[in-house]
TORKOL-4160 file (C-alpha; in steps of 0.2 Angstrom, whole numbers, padded with zeros to 4 digits, m for minus):
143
<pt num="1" X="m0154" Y="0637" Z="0213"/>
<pt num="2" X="m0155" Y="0652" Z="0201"/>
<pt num="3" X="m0163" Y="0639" Z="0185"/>
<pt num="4" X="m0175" Y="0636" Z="0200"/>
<pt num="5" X="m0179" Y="0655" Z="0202"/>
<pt num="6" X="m0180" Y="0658" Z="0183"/>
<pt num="7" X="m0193" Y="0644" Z="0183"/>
<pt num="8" X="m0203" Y="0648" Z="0197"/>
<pt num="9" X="m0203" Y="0667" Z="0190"/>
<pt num="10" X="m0208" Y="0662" Z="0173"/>
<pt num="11" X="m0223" Y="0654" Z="0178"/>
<pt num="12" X="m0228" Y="0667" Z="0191"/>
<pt num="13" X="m0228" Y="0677" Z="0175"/>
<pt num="14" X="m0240" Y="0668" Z="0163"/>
<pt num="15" X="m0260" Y="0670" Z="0169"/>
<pt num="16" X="m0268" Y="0655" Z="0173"/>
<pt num="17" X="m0285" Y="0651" Z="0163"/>
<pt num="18" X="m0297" Y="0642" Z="0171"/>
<pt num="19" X="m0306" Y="0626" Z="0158"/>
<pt num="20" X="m0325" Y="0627" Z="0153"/>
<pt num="21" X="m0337" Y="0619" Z="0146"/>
<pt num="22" X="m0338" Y="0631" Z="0132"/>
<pt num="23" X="m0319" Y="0626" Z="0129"/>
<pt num="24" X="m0323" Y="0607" Z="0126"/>
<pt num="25" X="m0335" Y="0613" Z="0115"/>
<pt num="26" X="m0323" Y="0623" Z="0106"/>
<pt num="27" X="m0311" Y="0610" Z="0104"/>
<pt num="28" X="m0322" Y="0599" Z="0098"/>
<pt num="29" X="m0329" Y="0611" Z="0085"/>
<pt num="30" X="m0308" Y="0613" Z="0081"/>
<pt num="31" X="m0305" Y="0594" Z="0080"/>
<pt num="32" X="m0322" Y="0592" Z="0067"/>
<pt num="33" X="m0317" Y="0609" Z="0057"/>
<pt num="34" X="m0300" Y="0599" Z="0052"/>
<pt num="35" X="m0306" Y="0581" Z="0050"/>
<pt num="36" X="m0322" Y="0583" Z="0043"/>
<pt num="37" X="m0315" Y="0600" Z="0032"/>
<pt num="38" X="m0299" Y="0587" Z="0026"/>
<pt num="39" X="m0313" Y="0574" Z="0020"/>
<pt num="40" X="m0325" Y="0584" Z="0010"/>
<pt num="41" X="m0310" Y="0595" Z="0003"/>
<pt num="42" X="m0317" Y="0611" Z="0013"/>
<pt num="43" X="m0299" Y="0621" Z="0014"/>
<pt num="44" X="m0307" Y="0634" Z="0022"/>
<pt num="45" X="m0317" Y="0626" Z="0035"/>
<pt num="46" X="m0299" Y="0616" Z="0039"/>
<pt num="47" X="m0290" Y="0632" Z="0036"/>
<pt num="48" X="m0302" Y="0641" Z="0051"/>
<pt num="49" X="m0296" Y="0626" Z="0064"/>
<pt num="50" X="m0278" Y="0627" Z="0062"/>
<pt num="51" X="m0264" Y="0637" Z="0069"/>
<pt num="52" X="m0255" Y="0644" Z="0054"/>
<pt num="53" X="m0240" Y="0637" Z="0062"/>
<pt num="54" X="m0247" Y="0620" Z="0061"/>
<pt num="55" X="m0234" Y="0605" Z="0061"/>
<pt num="56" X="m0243" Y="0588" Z="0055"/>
<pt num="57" X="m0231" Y="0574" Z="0057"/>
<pt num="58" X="m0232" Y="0553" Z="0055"/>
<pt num="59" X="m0218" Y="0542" Z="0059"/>
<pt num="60" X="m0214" Y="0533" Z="0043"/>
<pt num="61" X="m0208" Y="0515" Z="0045"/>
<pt num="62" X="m0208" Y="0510" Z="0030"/>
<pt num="63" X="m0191" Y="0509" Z="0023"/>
<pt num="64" X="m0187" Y="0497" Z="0039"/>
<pt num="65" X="m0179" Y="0513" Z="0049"/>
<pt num="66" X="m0192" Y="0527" Z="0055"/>
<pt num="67" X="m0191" Y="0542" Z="0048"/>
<pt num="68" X="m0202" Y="0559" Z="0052"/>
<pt num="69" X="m0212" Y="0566" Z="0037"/>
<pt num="70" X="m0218" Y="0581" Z="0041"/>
<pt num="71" X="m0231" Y="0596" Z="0035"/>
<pt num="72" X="m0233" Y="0612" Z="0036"/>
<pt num="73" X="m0251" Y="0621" Z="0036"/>
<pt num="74" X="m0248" Y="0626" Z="0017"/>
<pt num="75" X="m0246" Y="0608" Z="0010"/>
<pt num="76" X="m0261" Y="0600" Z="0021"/>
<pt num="77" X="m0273" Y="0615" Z="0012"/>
<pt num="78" X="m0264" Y="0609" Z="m0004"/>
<pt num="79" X="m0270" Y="0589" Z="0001"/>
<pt num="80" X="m0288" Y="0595" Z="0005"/>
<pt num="81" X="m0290" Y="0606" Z="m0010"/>
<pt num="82" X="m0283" Y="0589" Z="m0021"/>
<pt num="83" X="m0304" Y="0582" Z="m0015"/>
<pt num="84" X="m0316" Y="0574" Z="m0008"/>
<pt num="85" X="m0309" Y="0557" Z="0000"/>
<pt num="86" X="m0318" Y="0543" Z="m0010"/>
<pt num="87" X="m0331" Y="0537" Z="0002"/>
<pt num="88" X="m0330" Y="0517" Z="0000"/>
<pt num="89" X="m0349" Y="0516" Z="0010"/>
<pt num="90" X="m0359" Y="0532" Z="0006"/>
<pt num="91" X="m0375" Y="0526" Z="0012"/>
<pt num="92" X="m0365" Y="0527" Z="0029"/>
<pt num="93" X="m0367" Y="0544" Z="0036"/>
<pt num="94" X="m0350" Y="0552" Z="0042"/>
<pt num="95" X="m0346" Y="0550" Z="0060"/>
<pt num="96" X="m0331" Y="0561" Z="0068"/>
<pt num="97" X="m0325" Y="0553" Z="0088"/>
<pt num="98" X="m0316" Y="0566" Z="0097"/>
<pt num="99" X="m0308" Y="0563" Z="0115"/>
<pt num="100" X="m0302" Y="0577" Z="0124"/>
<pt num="101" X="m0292" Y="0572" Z="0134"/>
<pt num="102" X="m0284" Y="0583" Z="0143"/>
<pt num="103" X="m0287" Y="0603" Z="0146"/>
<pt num="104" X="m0274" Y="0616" Z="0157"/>
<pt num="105" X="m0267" Y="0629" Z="0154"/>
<pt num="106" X="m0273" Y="0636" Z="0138"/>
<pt num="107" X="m0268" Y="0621" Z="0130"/>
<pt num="108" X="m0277" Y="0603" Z="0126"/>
<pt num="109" X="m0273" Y="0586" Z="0119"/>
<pt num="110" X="m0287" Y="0577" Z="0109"/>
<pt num="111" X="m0287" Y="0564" Z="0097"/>
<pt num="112" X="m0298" Y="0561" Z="0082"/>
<pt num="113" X="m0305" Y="0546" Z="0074"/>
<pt num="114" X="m0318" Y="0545" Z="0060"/>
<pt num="115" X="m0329" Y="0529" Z="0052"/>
<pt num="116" X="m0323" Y="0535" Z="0035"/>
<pt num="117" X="m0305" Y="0536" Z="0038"/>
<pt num="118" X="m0301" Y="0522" Z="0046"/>
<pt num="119" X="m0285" Y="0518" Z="0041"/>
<pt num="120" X="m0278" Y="0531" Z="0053"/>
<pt num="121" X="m0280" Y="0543" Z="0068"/>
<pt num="122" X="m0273" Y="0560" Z="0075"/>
<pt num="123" X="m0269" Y="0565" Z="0089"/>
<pt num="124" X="m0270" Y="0586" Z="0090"/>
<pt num="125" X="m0263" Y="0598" Z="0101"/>
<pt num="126" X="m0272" Y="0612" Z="0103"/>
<pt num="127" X="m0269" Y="0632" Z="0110"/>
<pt num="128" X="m0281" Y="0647" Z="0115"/>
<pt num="129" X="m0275" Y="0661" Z="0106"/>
<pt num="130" X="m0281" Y="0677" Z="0105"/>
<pt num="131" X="m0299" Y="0668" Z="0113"/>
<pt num="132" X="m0299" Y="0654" Z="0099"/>
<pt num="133" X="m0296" Y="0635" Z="0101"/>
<pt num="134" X="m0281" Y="0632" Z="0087"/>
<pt num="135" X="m0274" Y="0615" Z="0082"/>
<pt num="136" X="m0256" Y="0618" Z="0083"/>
<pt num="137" X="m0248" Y="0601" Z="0082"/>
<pt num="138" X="m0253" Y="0584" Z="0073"/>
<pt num="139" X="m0245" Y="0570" Z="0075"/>
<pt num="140" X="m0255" Y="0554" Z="0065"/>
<pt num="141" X="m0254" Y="0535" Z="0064"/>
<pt num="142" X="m0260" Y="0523" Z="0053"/>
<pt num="143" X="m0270" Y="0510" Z="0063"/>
């Protein structure tokens, strides 16, 4: 009964924050800053979506055994600064799809897919600190 009790008190303790409009929009505007900063090697625009705690992780099957790779904030602004992705169609305008799909909390789970990129999607978790819609947590998949 007590693990009940320290439960129900910890959540009695946090406030509750209501979803808006103006937070899809914000998450949205998060989930773009990072994919479309990471193709056209903008580390700053990236760097302004993300958590500095950020965690970006793939599973790797490659060796016939899954493995998980995983980065840090530091080394995905070290990717983007390496440039621009080669755009294989550049008479194709770039096209970012986000889904949100889910808002409570304080906290979101969206996923990302562009036209340019693919070979691969994310899926972001994303926080409201301090007023501003963070991505915290990546975790990606080749398609």
């Amino acid at each position: 009964m007590k693990p009940l009790f320290v439960i129900a008190a910890l959540a009695l303790s946090f406030p509750i924050q209501a979803q808006s409009p103006e937070d899809s929009v914000a998450i949205k505007k998060a989930a773009l800053d990072y994919v479309e900063g990471f193709f056209t090697a903008d580390s700053s625009r990236l760097t302004q979506a993300m958590s500095p705690e950020l965690t970006k992780r793939i599973i790797d099957h490659r060796s016939g055994k899954s493995k998980l790779l995983t980065i840090g904030l530091k080394e995905l602004i070290g990717y983007t600064r390496m440039g621009k992705i080669p755009d294989k169609n550049p008479d194709e305008p770039f096209k970012a799809k986000v889904e949100i799909y889910d808002i409570a909390g304080g906290i979101a789970l969206a996923k990302v897919s562009t036209n340019k990129m693919p070979e691969f999607f994310d899926y972001i978790q994303a926080g409201k600190m301090n007023g501003e819609w963070k991505i915290i947590n990546v975790l990606w998949a080749f398609n």
